[in-house]
N, C-alpha and C positions, 0 to 999 in steps of 0.2 A: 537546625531545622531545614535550611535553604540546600547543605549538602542531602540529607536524605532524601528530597524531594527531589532534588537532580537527581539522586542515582536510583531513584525510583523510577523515573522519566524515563530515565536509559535503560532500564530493566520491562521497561514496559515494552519499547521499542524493539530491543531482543527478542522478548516472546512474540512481538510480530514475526520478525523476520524467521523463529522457530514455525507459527503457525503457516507461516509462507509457504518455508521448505513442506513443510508436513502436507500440502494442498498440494503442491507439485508431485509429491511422490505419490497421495490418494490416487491423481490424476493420471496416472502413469500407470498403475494399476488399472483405473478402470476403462481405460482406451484400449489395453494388453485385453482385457479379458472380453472388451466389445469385439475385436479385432476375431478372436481365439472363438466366442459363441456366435458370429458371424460366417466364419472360415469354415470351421471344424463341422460345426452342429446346425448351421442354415438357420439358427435362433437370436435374432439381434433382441438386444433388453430393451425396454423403453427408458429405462432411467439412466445408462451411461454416459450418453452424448451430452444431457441437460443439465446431470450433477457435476459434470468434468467441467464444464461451461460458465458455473456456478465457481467453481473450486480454483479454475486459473483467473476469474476476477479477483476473490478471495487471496488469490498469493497476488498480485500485484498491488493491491490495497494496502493490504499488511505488510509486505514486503520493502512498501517505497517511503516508508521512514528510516527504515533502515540504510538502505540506500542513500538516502541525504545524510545519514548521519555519519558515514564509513566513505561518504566521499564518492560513493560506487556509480552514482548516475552517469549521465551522458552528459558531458559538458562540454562547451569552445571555451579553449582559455586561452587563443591567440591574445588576446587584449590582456589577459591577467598574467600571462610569463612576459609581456615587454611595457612593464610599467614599474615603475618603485612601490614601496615596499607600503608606502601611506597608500598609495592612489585603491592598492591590492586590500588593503585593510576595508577606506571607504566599500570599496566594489561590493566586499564579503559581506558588510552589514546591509546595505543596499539591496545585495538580490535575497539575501533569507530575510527580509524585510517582508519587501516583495512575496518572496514565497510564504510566509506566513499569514500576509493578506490572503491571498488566495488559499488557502489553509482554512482561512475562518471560513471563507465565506463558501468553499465547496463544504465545509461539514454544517453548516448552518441549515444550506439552501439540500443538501442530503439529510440530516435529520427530520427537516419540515416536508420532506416526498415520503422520507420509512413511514412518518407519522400518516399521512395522506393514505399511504396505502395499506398499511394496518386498518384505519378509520373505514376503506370502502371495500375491506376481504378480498381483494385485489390476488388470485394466485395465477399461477401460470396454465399458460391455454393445452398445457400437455398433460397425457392421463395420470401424469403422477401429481397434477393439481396443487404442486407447493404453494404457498402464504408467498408471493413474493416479498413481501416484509421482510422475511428471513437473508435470502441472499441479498438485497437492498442494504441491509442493515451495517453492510461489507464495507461501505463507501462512507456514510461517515464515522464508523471505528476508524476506518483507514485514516480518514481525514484528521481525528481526533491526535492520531499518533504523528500525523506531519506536523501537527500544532506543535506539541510535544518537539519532534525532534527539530522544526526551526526555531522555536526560542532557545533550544539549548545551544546549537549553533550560531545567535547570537551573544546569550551568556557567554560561550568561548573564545568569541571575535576572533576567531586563528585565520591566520593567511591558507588557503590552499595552493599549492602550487603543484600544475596542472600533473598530470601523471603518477601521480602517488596514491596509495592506497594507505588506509593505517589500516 
Protein backbone atom coordinates (compact mmCIF):
# COMPACT_ATOMS: atom_id res chain seq x y z
CA UNK A 1 0.00 0.00 0.00
CA UNK A 2 2.82 2.63 1.27
CA UNK A 3 4.89 1.59 -2.09
CA UNK A 4 1.90 2.52 -4.32
CA UNK A 5 1.26 5.65 -2.73
CA UNK A 6 4.96 6.60 -2.96
CA UNK A 7 4.86 6.05 -6.55
CA UNK A 8 1.95 7.67 -6.99
CA UNK A 9 3.29 10.86 -5.24
CA UNK A 10 6.05 10.66 -7.67
CA UNK A 11 3.90 10.21 -10.51
CA UNK A 12 2.02 13.07 -9.51
CA UNK A 13 4.99 15.33 -9.27
CA UNK A 14 5.94 14.21 -13.00
CA UNK A 15 2.76 15.37 -14.43
CA UNK A 16 3.79 18.66 -12.75
CA UNK A 17 6.73 19.03 -14.13
CA UNK A 18 4.92 17.76 -17.72
CA UNK A 19 2.21 20.40 -17.15
CA UNK A 20 5.37 22.83 -16.37
CA UNK A 21 7.06 22.06 -19.59
CA UNK A 22 3.60 22.22 -21.44
CA UNK A 23 3.10 26.23 -19.85
CA UNK A 24 6.42 27.12 -21.02
CA UNK A 25 5.93 26.04 -24.55
CA UNK A 26 1.97 27.40 -24.63
CA UNK A 27 3.88 30.53 -23.43
CA UNK A 28 6.31 30.77 -26.22
CA UNK A 29 3.96 30.44 -28.62
CA UNK A 30 1.80 33.09 -27.38
CA UNK A 31 4.68 35.82 -26.91
CA UNK A 32 5.80 34.62 -30.88
CA UNK A 33 2.45 35.19 -32.03
CA UNK A 34 1.89 38.63 -29.87
CA UNK A 35 5.25 39.64 -31.18
CA UNK A 36 4.22 38.51 -35.00
CA UNK A 37 0.25 40.35 -34.77
CA UNK A 38 2.14 43.34 -33.15
CA UNK A 39 5.13 43.54 -35.95
CA UNK A 40 3.41 42.25 -39.10
CA UNK A 41 -0.37 43.32 -38.64
CA UNK A 42 -0.27 46.73 -36.18
CA UNK A 43 -3.00 44.33 -34.24
CA UNK A 44 -1.78 43.55 -30.48
CA UNK A 45 -4.39 40.68 -28.88
CA UNK A 46 -5.76 41.58 -25.56
CA UNK A 47 -5.29 38.10 -24.18
CA UNK A 48 -1.53 37.22 -24.91
CA UNK A 49 0.53 39.26 -22.52
CA UNK A 50 -2.20 38.15 -19.44
CA UNK A 51 -2.56 34.28 -20.29
CA UNK A 52 1.45 34.14 -20.89
CA UNK A 53 1.56 35.74 -17.33
CA UNK A 54 -0.78 33.28 -15.97
CA UNK A 55 0.92 30.31 -17.74
CA UNK A 56 4.83 31.14 -16.44
CA UNK A 57 3.13 31.20 -12.82
CA UNK A 58 1.62 27.89 -13.64
CA UNK A 59 5.17 26.35 -14.86
CA UNK A 60 6.84 27.54 -11.67
CA UNK A 61 4.32 26.21 -9.27
CA UNK A 62 4.02 22.99 -10.84
CA UNK A 63 7.34 22.71 -11.90
CA UNK A 64 9.11 23.30 -8.39
CA UNK A 65 8.21 19.87 -6.97
CA UNK A 66 9.90 18.55 -9.33
CA UNK A 67 12.73 20.52 -8.91
CA UNK A 68 13.16 19.51 -5.12
CA UNK A 69 12.69 16.14 -6.08
CA UNK A 70 15.63 15.80 -8.99
CA UNK A 71 17.75 17.89 -6.77
CA UNK A 72 17.35 20.67 -9.65
CA UNK A 73 16.97 23.74 -7.45
CA UNK A 74 19.29 26.36 -6.46
CA UNK A 75 21.35 25.38 -3.48
CA UNK A 76 24.71 26.47 -1.24
CA UNK A 77 26.24 23.31 -0.33
CA UNK A 78 29.47 24.87 0.92
CA UNK A 79 28.38 23.62 4.57
CA UNK A 80 27.02 20.19 3.13
CA UNK A 81 30.37 19.11 0.89
CA UNK A 82 32.76 19.85 4.14
CA UNK A 83 30.90 18.00 6.77
CA UNK A 84 30.61 14.07 7.50
CA UNK A 85 28.37 11.96 6.23
CA UNK A 86 26.00 12.07 9.83
CA UNK A 87 26.15 15.82 10.12
CA UNK A 88 25.01 15.75 5.93
CA UNK A 89 22.10 13.17 6.81
CA UNK A 90 20.88 15.51 9.99
CA UNK A 91 21.17 18.79 7.49
CA UNK A 92 18.91 16.68 4.63
CA UNK A 93 16.14 15.85 7.18
CA UNK A 94 16.34 19.23 8.64
CA UNK A 95 15.89 21.51 5.70
CA UNK A 96 12.93 19.19 3.81
CA UNK A 97 11.65 19.48 7.21
CA UNK A 98 11.62 22.89 7.02
CA UNK A 99 10.54 23.05 3.61
CA UNK A 100 7.56 21.04 4.13
CA UNK A 101 6.60 23.47 7.01
CA UNK A 102 6.54 26.01 4.66
CA UNK A 103 4.68 23.52 2.21
CA UNK A 104 1.80 23.29 4.51
CA UNK A 105 1.38 26.51 5.44
CA UNK A 106 1.81 28.24 1.82
CA UNK A 107 -0.94 25.72 0.52
CA UNK A 108 -3.04 26.20 3.41
CA UNK A 109 -2.98 30.00 3.55
CA UNK A 110 -3.38 29.60 -0.75
CA UNK A 111 -6.38 27.40 -0.66
CA UNK A 112 -8.03 29.80 1.95
CA UNK A 113 -7.36 33.16 -0.62
CA UNK A 114 -8.60 30.57 -4.06
CA UNK A 115 -11.57 29.98 -1.54
CA UNK A 116 -11.83 33.99 -0.71
CA UNK A 117 -11.81 34.85 -4.21
CA UNK A 118 -14.00 32.28 -5.68
CA UNK A 119 -16.61 33.45 -2.52
CA UNK A 120 -16.32 37.39 -3.84
CA UNK A 121 -16.29 36.66 -8.13
CA UNK A 122 -13.10 38.33 -7.78
CA UNK A 123 -11.79 38.36 -11.87
CA UNK A 124 -9.08 40.28 -13.41
CA UNK A 125 -9.33 44.08 -14.19
CA UNK A 126 -8.57 43.24 -18.11
CA UNK A 127 -11.24 42.84 -20.94
CA UNK A 128 -10.84 39.13 -20.95
CA UNK A 129 -12.42 39.38 -17.18
CA UNK A 130 -11.02 35.95 -16.02
CA UNK A 131 -12.48 34.31 -12.44
CA UNK A 132 -9.06 34.96 -10.80
CA UNK A 133 -9.92 31.76 -8.91
CA UNK A 134 -8.78 30.02 -11.85
CA UNK A 135 -4.99 31.09 -12.11
CA UNK A 136 -5.02 31.47 -8.13
CA UNK A 137 -5.77 28.01 -7.96
CA UNK A 138 -1.79 27.51 -9.42
CA UNK A 139 -0.36 28.15 -6.14
CA UNK A 140 -1.84 25.81 -3.87
CA UNK A 141 -1.88 22.72 -6.54
CA UNK A 142 1.65 23.88 -6.63
CA UNK A 143 1.98 23.94 -3.03
CA UNK A 144 0.14 20.55 -2.66
CA UNK A 145 2.77 18.80 -4.79
CA UNK A 146 5.93 20.37 -2.62
CA UNK A 147 3.99 18.53 0.28
CA UNK A 148 4.00 15.59 -1.85
CA UNK A 149 7.64 15.80 -2.94
CA UNK A 150 9.15 16.99 0.60
CA UNK A 151 7.80 14.13 2.53
CA UNK A 152 9.01 11.92 -0.02
CA UNK A 153 12.40 13.37 0.38
CA UNK A 154 12.33 12.63 3.73
CA UNK A 155 10.88 9.06 3.30
CA UNK A 156 14.38 8.86 1.30
CA UNK A 157 16.73 10.44 3.99
CA UNK A 158 19.45 10.43 0.95
CA UNK A 159 22.60 12.53 1.40
CA UNK A 160 22.83 15.06 -1.58
CA UNK A 161 25.94 15.83 -2.46
CA UNK A 162 26.27 19.08 -3.88
CA UNK A 163 26.54 18.93 -7.79
CA UNK A 164 24.67 16.05 -8.86
CA UNK A 165 21.72 15.73 -10.67
CA UNK A 166 19.83 12.09 -10.72
Amino acid sequence: MMKSLYSFSDFLIRMGAYISGFFIIVTTFMIFFEVISRWLFNKPTIWATELSIYAIIGSCFFGSAYAVRTYSHITVDLLINNVNDRVKTLLAYLSNALGLVFSLIFTFYGFHHVLNTFELGVTSASLLRVPMYLPELMLPVGGVLLCLAFTLQIIDGGIHRGGEHI
